[in-house]
ROVEXMI-681124 format. One record per residue (C-alpha): residue in three letters; x, y, z. Coordinates in steps of 0.05 Angstrom, whole numbers, plus 5000, padded with zeros to 4 digits. Layout:
BEGIN
ALAXYZ
...
% end
This chain:
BEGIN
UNK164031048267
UNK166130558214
UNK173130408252
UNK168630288310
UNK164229778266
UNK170029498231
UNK173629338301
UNK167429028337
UNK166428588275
UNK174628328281
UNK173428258354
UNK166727808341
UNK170527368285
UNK176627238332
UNK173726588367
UNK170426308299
UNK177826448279
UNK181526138344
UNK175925528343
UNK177525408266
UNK186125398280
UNK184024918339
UNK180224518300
UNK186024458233
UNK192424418289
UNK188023928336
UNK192923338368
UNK190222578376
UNK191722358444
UNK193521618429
UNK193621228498
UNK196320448478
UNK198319818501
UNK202319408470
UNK197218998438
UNK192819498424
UNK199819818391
UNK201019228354
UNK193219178330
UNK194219928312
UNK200019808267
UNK196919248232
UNK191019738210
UNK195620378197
UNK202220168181
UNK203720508113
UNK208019888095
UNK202419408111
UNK196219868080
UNK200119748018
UNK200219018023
UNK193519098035
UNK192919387974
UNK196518927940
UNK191218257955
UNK186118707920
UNK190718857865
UNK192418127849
UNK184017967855
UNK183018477788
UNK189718197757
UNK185617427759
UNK180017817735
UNK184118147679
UNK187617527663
UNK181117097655
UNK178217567618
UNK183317437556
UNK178416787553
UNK172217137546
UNK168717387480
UNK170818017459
UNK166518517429
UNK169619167387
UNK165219597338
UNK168220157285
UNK165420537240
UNK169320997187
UNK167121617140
UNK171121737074
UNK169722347026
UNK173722186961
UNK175322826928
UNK178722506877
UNK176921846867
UNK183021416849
UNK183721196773
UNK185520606747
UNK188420416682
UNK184919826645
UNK186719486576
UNK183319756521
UNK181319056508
UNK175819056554
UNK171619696527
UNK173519416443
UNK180019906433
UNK185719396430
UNK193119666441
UNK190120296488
UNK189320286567
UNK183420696591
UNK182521026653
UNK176620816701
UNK174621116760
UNK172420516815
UNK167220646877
UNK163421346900
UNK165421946930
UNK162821817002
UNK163921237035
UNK160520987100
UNK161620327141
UNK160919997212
UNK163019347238
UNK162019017292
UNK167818417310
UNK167017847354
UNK172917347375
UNK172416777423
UNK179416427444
UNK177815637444
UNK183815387463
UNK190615627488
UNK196815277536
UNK199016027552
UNK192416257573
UNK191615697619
UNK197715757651
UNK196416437654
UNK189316307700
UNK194315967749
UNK199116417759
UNK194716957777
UNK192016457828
UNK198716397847
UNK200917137855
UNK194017197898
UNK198216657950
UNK203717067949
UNK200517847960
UNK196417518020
UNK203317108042
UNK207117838039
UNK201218188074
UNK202417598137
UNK209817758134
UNK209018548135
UNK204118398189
UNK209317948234
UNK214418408212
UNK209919028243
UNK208418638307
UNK215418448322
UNK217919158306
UNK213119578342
UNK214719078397
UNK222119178405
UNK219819948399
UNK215219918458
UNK219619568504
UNK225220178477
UNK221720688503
UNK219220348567
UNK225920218595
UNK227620948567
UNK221621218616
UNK223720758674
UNK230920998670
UNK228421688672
UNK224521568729
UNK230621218762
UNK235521838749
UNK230322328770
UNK230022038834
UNK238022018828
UNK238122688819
UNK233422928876
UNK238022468923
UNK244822818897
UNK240723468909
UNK239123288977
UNK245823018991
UNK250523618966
UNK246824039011
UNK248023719062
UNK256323629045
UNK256024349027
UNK253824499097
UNK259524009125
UNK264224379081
UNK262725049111
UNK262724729193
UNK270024469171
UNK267723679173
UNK269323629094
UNK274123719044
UNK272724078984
UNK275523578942
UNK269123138966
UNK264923698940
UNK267423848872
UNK266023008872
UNK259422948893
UNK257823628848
UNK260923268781
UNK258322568794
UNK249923008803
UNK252523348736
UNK254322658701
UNK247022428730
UNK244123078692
UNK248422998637
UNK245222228626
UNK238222478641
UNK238622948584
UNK240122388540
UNK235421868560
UNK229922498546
UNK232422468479
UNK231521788478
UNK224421738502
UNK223522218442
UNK226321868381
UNK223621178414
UNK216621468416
UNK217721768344
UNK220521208315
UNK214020828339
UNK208921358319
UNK212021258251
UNK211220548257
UNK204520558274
UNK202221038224
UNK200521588261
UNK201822288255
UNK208722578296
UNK205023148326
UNK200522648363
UNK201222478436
UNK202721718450
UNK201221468521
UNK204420738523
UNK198720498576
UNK202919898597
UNK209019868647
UNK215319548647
UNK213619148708
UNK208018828673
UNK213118498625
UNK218218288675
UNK213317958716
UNK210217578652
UNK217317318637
UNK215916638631
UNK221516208593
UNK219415558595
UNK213715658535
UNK219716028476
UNK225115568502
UNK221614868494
UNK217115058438
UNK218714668374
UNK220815028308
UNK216414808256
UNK218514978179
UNK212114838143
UNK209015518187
UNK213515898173
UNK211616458130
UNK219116508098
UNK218915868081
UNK211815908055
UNK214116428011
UNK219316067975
UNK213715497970
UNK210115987929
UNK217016257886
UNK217515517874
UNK210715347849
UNK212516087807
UNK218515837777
UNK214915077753
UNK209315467722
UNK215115957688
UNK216915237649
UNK210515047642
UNK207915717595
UNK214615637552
UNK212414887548
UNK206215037528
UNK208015557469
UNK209014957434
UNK201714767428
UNK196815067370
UNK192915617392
UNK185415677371
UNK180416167358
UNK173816377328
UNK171817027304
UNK164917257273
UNK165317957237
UNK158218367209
UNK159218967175
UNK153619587136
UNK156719857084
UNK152920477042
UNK156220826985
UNK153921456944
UNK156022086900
UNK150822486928
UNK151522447006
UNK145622637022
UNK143222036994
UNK149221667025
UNK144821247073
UNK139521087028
UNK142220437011
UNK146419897061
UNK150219437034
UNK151718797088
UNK158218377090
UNK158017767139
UNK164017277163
UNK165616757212
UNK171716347211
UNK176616037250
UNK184116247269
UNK189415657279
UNK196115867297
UNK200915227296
UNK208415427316
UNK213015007266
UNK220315267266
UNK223315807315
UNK230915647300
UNK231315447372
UNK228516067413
UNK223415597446
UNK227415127461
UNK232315567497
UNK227315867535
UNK224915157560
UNK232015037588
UNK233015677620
UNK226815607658
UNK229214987683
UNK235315177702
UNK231015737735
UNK227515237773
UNK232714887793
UNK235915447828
UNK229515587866
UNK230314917893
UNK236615077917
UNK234815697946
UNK229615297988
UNK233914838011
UNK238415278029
UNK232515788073
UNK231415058104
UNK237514958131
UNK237715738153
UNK231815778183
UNK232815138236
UNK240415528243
UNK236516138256
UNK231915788307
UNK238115488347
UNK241116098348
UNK236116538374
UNK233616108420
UNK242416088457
UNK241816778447
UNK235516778488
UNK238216278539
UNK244216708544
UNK240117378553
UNK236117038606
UNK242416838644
UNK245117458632
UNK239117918651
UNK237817448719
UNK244817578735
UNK244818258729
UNK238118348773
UNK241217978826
UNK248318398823
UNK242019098825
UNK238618838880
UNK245818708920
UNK247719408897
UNK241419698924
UNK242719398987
UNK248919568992
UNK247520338978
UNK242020339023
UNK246420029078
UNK251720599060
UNK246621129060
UNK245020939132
UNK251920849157
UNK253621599128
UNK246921909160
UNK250021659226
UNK256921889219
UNK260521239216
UNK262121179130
UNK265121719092
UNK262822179030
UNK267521738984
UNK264821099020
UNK257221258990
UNK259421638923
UNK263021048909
UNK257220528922
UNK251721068891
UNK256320988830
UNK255920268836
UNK249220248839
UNK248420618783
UNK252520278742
UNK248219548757
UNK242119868740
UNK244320108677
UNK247519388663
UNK240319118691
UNK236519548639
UNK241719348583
UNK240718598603
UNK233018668599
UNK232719088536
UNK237218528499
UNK232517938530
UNK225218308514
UNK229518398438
UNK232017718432
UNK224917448456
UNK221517828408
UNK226517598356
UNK225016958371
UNK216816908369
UNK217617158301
UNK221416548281
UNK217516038324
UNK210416268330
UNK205516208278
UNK202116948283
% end
């Protein structure tokens, strides 16, 4: 009876069980385009989260800084139990024994005090340089959050139009495949009626294996492109990712006219705007060594109880006050030349930082130039290569015909199925580089 009750309540705690391994092991279905991709990225990329992170980071760090500036408040308080109070020797002078030094015991055997300090800085060179910086590396966590966030978009970009052309190849050697099927059949059946060679065969069979043989690896291909995006988008690998747009939709929106002609304009470019920033760094580097020359000032106002007593219980019976305010000037006189050669390192500093933005100047426009031939070239090239697919196409179709009616050979349409393969791979190569290069080049040219 208890076996029986034991096995109907395993049976009835099965679903709860199956529903609560569903529930852990569940799989986000994660149908994109490429905007909504991009958009995705921005707001899960583990890369740009932490950028993120770092504008909010900088905001406390002005905080802290300005804070140095503020009145600062500290209370203590300390309990000491003498056991043996310290002795002094005095001159016997003092109690009418010349020549003699008696001992004296000085203060009680408990001790109590609290204080309660107060400073206010009035005026300092580093702590005002010190407010601007902290502006300054503000500019620069939200200027590395834009960068991550161009960076992302042209990234998951090139990734998306990966695994597009992956899926559109696939689709391309499926239908190969079926067509090879279809057509080795029907040689097979010419083999055995005596109208083929074997030899034509064992060719047709090894060019369908080659086709099966590529198919495998553009699978493998789809899989690391999708993987490679789901980790750029911040998603989990075991998720599903459903790229909603198609490759035609980008082909057709090819338009060249807008990336070609558009002018490259420095001042917007985040790179540049960057070393802006490391520049204004760098002058305010000189600046606080400059300003370590000046005095520094300061106020501080200190209260304190003090109660003393043999007897503790009678230790708080009596407080004794103590009361000081005062002023702290600090005035840097002689540092054997340690300032000094602090000053001219930072300028030298400086100076290199101009360099360096010079130089990102000149290799930024160079970059520009460049990507925008390498653009004009993929263009050529990619326009090229569709016209040499859609003359292969016609020629394989034309092939296809003249074999179906007897009047071109097997080797006639394997060769021109092999040439049509080999312009549609060159087609897909061509548009892969041209989506790449474009995507290349926005992120030089375009603002966002």
């Amino acid at each position: 009876m208890k076996v029986k009750i034991i096995f109907i309540t395993a049976f009835l705690l099965i679903p709860i069980f199956l529903l609560s391994q569903e529930k852990t092991d569940s799989i986000k279905i994660h149908n994109l385009s490429l905007d909504e991709a991009k958009q995705f990225a921005i707001e899960n990329n583990y890369q740009n989260k932490n950028s993120k992170i770092d504008i909010e980071i900088a905001k406390k760090q002005i905080w802290e800084t300005t804070a140095i500036g503020l009145p600062q408040i500290n209370a203590s308080g300390e309990y000491s139990n003498m056991i043996q109070i310290p002795t002094q020797m005095l001159p016997g002078e003092f109690f009418g024994a010349p020549g003699s030094y008696i001992p004296v015991q000085f203060g009680q055997q408990h001790n109590l005090s609290g204080t309660i300090t107060a400073t206010q800085l009035i005026f300092s060179g580093e702590y005002i340089v010190g407010l601007q910086a902290s502006k300054i590396f503000l500019e620069i966590s939200k200027q590395s959050y834009s960068k991550s966030t161009k960076s992302i978009k042209e990234t998951v970009t090139k990734s998306y139009y990966l695994a597009l052309i992956a899926e559109e190849s696939k689709k391309i050697l499926e239908e190969t495949g079926k067509n090879f099927e279809s057509l080795l059949n029907k040689i097979e059946q010419s083999y055995k009626l005596g109208f083929v060679e074997d030899i034509d065969v064992d060719q047709l069979r090894l060019t369908k294996q080659n086709n099966d043989n590529t198919l495998i690896t553009i699978n493998n291909q789809i899989e690391l492109s999708k993987r490679l995006l789901k980790y750029q988008l911040g998603i989990s690998f075991k998720d599903s990712l459903i790229l909603s747009d198609s490759l035609d939709i980008f082909v057709e929106k090819l338009d060249f006219s807008d990336i070609v002609t558009k002018e490259f304009d420095l001042e917007s470019n985040i790179d540049y705007k960057l070393m802006q920033t490391q520049e204004a760094v760098a002058e305010l580097n000189l600046k606080r060594e400059k300003s370590l020359y000046l005095p520094q000032l300061s106020a501080f106002f200190t209260h304190s109880q003090n109660a003393y007593n043999n007897d503790f219980a009678d230790l708080t019976s009596e407080w004794f006050p103590s009361t000081i305010f005062g002023l702290n000037l600090n005035i840097p006189i002689f540092s054997s030349g340690l300032k000094n050669s602090k000053v001219k390192q930072r300028k030298l500093k400086l100076e290199q930082t101009k360099n360096q933005k010079e130089q990102l100047e000149q290799s930024l426009g160079l970059q520009a130039d460049q990507y925008r031939k390498e653009f004009i070239n993929a263009k050529n090239k990619f326009e090229n290569e569709k016209s040499n697919m859609t003359l292969a196409k016609r020629i394989n179709d034309k092939t296809e015909i003249k074999y179906n009616n007897g009047v071109s050979s097997v080797n006639d349409l394997m060769i021109v199925q092999n040439q049509y393969l080999s312009s549609l791979n060159n087609y897909y190569l061509a548009l892969s580089t041209l989506l790449e290069t474009r995507a290349t080049l926005e992120y030089i040219l375009l603002e966002n």
